[in-house]
Structures are given as structure tokens and as C-alpha cells.
C-alpha positions as CSV (number, residue, x, y, z in Angstrom):
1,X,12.8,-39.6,-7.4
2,X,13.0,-35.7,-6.5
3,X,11.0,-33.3,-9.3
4,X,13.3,-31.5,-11.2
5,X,12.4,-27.2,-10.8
6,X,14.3,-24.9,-13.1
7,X,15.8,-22.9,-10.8
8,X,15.4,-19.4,-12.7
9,X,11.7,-19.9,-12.3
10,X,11.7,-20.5,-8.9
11,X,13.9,-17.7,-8.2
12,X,11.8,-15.5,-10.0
13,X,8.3,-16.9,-8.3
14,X,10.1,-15.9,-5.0
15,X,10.8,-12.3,-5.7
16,X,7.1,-12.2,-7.1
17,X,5.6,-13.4,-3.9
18,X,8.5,-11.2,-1.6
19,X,7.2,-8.2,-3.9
20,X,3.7,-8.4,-3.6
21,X,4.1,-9.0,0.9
22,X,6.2,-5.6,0.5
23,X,3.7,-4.0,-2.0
24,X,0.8,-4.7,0.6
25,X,3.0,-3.3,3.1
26,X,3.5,-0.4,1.8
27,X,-0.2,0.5,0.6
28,X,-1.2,0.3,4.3
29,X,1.2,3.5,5.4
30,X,1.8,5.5,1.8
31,X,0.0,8.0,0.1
32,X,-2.7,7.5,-3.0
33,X,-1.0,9.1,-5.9
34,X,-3.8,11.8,-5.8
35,X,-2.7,12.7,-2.3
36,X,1.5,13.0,-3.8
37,X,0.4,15.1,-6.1
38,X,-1.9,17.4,-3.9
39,X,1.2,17.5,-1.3
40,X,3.4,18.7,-4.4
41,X,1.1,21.0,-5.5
42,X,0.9,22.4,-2.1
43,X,4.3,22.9,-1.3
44,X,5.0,24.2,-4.5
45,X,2.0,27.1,-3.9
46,X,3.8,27.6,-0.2
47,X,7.2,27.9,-2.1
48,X,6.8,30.1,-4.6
49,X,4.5,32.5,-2.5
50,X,7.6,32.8,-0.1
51,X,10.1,33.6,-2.8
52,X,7.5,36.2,-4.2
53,X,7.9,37.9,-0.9
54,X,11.6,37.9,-0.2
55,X,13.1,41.0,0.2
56,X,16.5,40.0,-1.7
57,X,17.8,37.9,-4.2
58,X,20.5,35.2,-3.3
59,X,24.0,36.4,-4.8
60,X,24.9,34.9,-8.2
61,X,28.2,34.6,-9.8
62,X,29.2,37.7,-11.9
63,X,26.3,39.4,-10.1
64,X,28.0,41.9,-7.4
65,X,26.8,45.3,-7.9
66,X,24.1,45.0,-5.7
């Protein structure tokens, strides 16, 4: 006779398995979290450096007299 497999667990023990290939894809061409948050830190330095230095202010509602 054929074993009998509850179905649900199977299902789920193939996602687990397609997760981890994907997972191990993905460490080989992404960033360490350290590296994220260096990158962020980074642009947010570059970004507010270049707002510091603008010479005008975007136009806001209710905000026309200059």
C-alpha cells in the first residue's frame, strides 16, 4: 500500500526547503545589515548636507509671498 502524507505538512516542508534555496541565494549578492545601515546613514549625511545648501525653499501651499 502507498504511505499516507498529510498534505498540509508536505506543503509546508516544500516552501521550507524553496525558502532556504532563495535565502542562500540571496546572501550571496545582498548587503550585511551593517552595510544597509552604513549606506543609509550615508545618503542621509549626503542629503541633508545638500538641503543645508540650497539656495531656496520649494513652494508650499498658503506660502506665496516669497
Amino acid at each position: 500500500m502507498a504511505e499516507i502524507i498529510n498534505l498540509n505538512k508536505a506543503r509546508k516542508q516544500k516552501a521550507k526547503v524553496d525558502k532556504k534555496a532563495r535565502t542562500e541565494e540571496n546572501r550571496r549578492h545582498g548587503l550585511t545589515k551593517g552595510q544597509k545601515l552604513k549606506n543609509k546613514a550615508e545618503q542621509d549625511s549626503v542629503t541633508s548636507k545638500l538641503d543645508g545648501l540650497r539656495l531656496y525653499r520649494p513652494e508650499k501651499d498658503g506660502d506665496k509671498d516669497h
